[in-house]
C-alpha positions as CSV (number, residue, x, y, z in Angstrom):
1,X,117.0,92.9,105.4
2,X,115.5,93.4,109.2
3,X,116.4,96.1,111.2
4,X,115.2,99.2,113.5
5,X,115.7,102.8,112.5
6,X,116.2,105.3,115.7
7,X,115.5,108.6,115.0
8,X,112.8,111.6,114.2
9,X,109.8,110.6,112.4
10,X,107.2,112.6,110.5
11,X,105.2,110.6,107.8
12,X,101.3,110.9,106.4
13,X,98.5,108.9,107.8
14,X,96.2,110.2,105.0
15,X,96.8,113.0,102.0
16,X,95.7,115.6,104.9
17,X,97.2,114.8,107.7
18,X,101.1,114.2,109.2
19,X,102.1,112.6,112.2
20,X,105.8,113.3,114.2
21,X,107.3,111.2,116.3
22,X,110.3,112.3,118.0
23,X,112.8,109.6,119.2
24,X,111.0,106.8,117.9
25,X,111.5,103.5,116.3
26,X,110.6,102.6,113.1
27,X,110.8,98.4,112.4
28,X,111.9,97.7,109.1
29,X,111.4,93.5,108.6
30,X,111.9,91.6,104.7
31,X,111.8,95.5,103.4
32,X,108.4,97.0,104.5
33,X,107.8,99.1,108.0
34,X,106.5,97.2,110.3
35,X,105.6,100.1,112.4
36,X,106.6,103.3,114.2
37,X,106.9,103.4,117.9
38,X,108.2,104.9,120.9
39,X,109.8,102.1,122.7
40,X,110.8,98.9,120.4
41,X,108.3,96.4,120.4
42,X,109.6,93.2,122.7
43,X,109.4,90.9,119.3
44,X,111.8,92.7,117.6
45,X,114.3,93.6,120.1
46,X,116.9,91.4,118.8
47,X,117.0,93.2,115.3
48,X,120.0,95.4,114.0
49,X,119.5,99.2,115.5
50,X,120.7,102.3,113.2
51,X,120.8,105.3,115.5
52,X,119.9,108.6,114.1
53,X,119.4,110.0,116.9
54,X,118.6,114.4,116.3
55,X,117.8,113.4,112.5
56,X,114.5,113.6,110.7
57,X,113.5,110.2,108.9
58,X,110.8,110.8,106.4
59,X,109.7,107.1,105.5
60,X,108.3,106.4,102.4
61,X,108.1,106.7,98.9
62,X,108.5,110.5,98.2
63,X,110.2,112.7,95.4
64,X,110.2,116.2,97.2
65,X,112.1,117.3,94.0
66,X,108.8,116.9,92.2
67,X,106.7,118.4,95.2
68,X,108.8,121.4,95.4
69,X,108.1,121.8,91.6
70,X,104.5,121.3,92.0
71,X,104.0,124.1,94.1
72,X,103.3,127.7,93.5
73,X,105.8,128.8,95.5
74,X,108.4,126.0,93.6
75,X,107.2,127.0,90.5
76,X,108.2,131.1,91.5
77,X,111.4,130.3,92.6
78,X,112.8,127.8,90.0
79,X,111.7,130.6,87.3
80,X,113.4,133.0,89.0
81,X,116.3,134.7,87.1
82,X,119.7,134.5,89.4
């Protein structure tokens, strides 16, 4: 499935370093990004838009159940006794 996300983006360029991008466009074509951008590329202007518009869109393959866990401060607060 093709289509364009709308929406806040904040995603890893390497294991140090993450990039935002605020009212971008990510382009989504046979199920892999394409890219991010700003304004949508002219080539893909005639693909399906999903505005989320004020949300964050965190592209990717991530568990943050597992990162939370693999932190210090994950590991203090699921241990804690409620």
């Amino acid at each position: 499935m093709d289509f364009i996300l709308k929406g806040d983006f904040a995603y890893s360029l390497d294991r140090c370093q993450i990039k935002t991008v605020q009212n971008g466009y990510l382009v989504c074509v046979n199920g892999l990004t394409e890219g991010i951008w700003t304004e949508i590329p002219e080539r893909y202007a005639l693909l399906p838009l999903l505005d989320y518009s004020g949300k964050l869109i965190i592209p990717g393959m991530t568990d943050l159940h597992s990162q939370a866990l693999s932190s210090s401060i994950g590991r203090a607060s699921m241990s804690a006794r409620i």
